[in-house]
C-alpha angles and dihedrals in degrees: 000000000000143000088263090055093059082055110260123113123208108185092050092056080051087059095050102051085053085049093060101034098095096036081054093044088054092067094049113124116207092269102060114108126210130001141280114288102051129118091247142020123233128207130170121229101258116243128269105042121123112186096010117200109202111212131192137193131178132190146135147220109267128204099330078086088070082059095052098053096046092056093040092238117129108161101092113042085069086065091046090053093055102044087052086060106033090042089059091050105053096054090088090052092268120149103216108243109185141353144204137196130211105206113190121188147179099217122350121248108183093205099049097042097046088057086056090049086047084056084049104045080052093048088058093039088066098038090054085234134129121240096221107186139305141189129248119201133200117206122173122197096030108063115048113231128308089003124124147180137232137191130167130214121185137174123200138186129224139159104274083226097045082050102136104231141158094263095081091054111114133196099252093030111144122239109221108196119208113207124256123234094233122292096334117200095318136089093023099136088052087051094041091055097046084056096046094040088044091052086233120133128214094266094066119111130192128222092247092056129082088216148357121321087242098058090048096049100038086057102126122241117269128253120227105178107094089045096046097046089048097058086043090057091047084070099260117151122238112198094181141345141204138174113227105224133124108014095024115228106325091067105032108039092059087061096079102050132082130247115286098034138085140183123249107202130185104218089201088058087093139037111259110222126242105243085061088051090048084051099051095041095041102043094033091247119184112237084242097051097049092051079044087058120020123046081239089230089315106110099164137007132211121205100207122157135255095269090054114045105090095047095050084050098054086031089061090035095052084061099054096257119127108238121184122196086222102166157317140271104237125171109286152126091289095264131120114258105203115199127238089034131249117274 
């Protein structure tokens, strides 16, 4: 017997990695050291910093894999994988340096995977970071045919004092929310039931929808880096920042404030987008569940004061990116208050 028999094949995973190469070196910033292939990847502190924080951040896809998949199409979830990284990071200020994948398969397919690696390289493309290196890993046996795994890891830099905490939030500072791009990479095992409870397919599409409820939802998540360091870097003050993934508002706002303070938000105060309403209609989701699971059209939220509130709104809207004045921060037990309140 050999190692090909047992079903891993070496020299195709040989032939991948030289099938990416040139897609992963498109992605290297200038202080990135060595090549592709290594055990480790190397990359310099860039100039300029004086007391560097170095700040990481790791998390998959989920279940909208299982959609992918299903529909053979791979070039999107990369992008997911990497938004779900460089987003959480930059919630503390950081720009995101470099990144790295860990791709686990069944049985590698070249052309699939490196569709998957393509989502990736442009993941890292809009978030200005490097894609240093990763693993893939071939594992027959544990994954069923033509299924894969993904998992991001990313480490960003930022001024120790222009670190974004929790200690610049004040009571009446003004949540300004940035539209999401759709779903997003959360609540997919909640959407894939109600289509397969409800007997519909992914090509269905509702009336409500401009296409398929496989194109909507396999619309990858947004990335808000280049947008939000920018504005940083205008001079616009951001008081706190958080990325609106599992558990919508209501669990990830809270977590950049300090203790003693909430945040009042008015959940009219910005369009829902069709595809929640589809999900709540379609799958009979309390009010409550759906702001429990799905960020509702709100993908990242900014905590800016008073003074500040109208120019970080036209500032986001000159560049072609919806921004919705959605609450305050007020004195609390450090939860979220939605108004009206949830039925």
């Amino acid at each position: 017997m050999d190692y090909r028999e047992a079903g891993v094949d070496v020299e195709a995973g040989r032939a991948f990695v030289e099938k990416i190469r040139a897609l992963v070196g498109s992605t290297h910033r200038p202080e990135v050291l060595g090549n592709l292939g290594g055990f480790s990847g190397y990359f310099e502190m860039p100039a300029g910093y004086k007391q560097p924080v170095l700040v990481s951040g790791t998390d998959g896809v989920g279940t909208k894999l299982k959609l992918a998949m299903q529909l053979e199409r791979h070039d999107t979830v990369g992008i997911d994988l990497v938004a779900m990284c460089v987003n959480d990071v930059l919630t503390s200020g950081a720009q995101p340096l470099f990144f790295l994948d860990y791709l686990a398969t069944g049985k590698l397919d070249g052309e699939q995977l490196a569709e998957v690696v393509k989502g990736i390289t442009d993941g890292c493309k809009q978030a200005g970071c490097t894609l240093l290196g990763g693993e893939t890993a071939e594992m027959p046996g544990f994954y069923n045919a033509g299924e894969y795994d993904l998992a991001g890891f990313c480490v960003g830099v930022v001024e120790k004092r222009e670190i974004c905490s929790s200690e610049k939030v004040r009571v009446s500072d003004v949540a300004i929310g940035l539209a999401s791009a759709g779903v997003h990479s959360n609540g997919f095992s909640l959407v894939r039931k109600i289509v397969r409870d409800r007997g519909l397919n992914w090509n269905h599409q509702p009336p409500a929808l401009e296409a398929s409820l496989g194109e909507v939802l396999l619309a990858p998540t947004k990335i808000y880096v280049k947008p939000i360091l920018e504005a940083l870097s205008s001079g616009i003050e951001i008081h706190g920042m958080a990325h609106i993934t599992g558990g919508g508002l209501p669990e990830n706002l809270p977590r950049c404030l300090p203790e003693g303070m909430s945040v009042r938000i008015d959940r009219n105060s910005w369009p829902i987008l069709p595809i929640f309403d589809w999900i709540a209609q379609a799958g009979e989701v309390s009010l409550a569940d759906m702001f429990n699971t799905f960020n509702m059209g709100i993908g990242f939220v900014l905590l800016v004061s008073e003074s500040w509130a109208d120019r970080t709104l036209e500032w986001f809207e000159s560049r072609q990116i919806s921004a919705y004045r959605i609450g305050e921060v007020v004195a609390g037990d450090g939860g979220l208050i939605l108004t009206p309140e949830l039925s």
